[in-house]
VMD Tcl script that draws the C-alpha trace (Angstrom):
set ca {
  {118.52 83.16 99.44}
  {119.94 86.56 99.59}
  {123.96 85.87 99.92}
  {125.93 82.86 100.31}
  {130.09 82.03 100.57}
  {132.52 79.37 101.06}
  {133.48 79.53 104.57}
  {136.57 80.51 105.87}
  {137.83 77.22 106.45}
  {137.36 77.04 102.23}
  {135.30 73.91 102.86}
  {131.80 74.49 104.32}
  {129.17 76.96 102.85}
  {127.54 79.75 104.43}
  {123.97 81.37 103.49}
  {121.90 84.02 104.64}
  {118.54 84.69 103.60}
  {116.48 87.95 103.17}
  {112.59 87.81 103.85}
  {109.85 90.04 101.86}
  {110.39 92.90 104.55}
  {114.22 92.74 104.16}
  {115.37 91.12 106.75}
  {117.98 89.19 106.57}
  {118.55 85.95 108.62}
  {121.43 84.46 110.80}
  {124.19 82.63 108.94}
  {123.72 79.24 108.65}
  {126.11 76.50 107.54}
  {125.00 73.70 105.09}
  {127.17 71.83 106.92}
  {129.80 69.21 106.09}
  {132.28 69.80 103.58}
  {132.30 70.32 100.53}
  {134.70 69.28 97.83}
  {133.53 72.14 95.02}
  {132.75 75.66 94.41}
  {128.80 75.66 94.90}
  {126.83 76.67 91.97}
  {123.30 78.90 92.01}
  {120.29 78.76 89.52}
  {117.55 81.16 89.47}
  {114.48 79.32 88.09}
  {111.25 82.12 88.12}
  {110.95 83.28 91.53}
  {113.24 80.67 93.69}
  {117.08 80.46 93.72}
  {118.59 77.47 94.09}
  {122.05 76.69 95.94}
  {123.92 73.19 95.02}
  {127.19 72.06 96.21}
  {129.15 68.86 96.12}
  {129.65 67.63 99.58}
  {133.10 65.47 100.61}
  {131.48 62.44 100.09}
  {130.12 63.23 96.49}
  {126.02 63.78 97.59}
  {124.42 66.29 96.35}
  {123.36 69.12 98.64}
  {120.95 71.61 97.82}
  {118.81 74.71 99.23}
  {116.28 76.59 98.26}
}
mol new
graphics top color blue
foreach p $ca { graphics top sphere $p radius 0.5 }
foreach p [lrange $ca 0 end-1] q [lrange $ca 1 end] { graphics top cylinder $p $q radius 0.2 }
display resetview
């Protein structure tokens, strides 16, 4: 995961990703809403991307 934001409606999140050449990808939406900031952890060589969605699941990307 290179980048990602809260929307501009405040209550989706958009991500981008960048691949080994440097490429970086569409935006994509996880889609939904989400009812908190989203939070990132870097664990070795992944990132991790969770955010609360409106209905209190747990979303997450790698």
């Amino acid at each position: 995961m290179d980048v990602f934001v809260r929307g501009t409606d405040d209550d989706s999140v958009v991500t981008r990703v960048r691949d080994a050449f440097g490429n970086r990808s569409d935006r994509s939406s996880l889609g939904g809403t989400v009812s908190s900031n989203p939070t990132l952890d870097a664990d070795g060589e992944q990132v991790r991307l969770y955010a609360r969605a409106g209905d209190y699941t747990l979303w997450q990307r790698t």
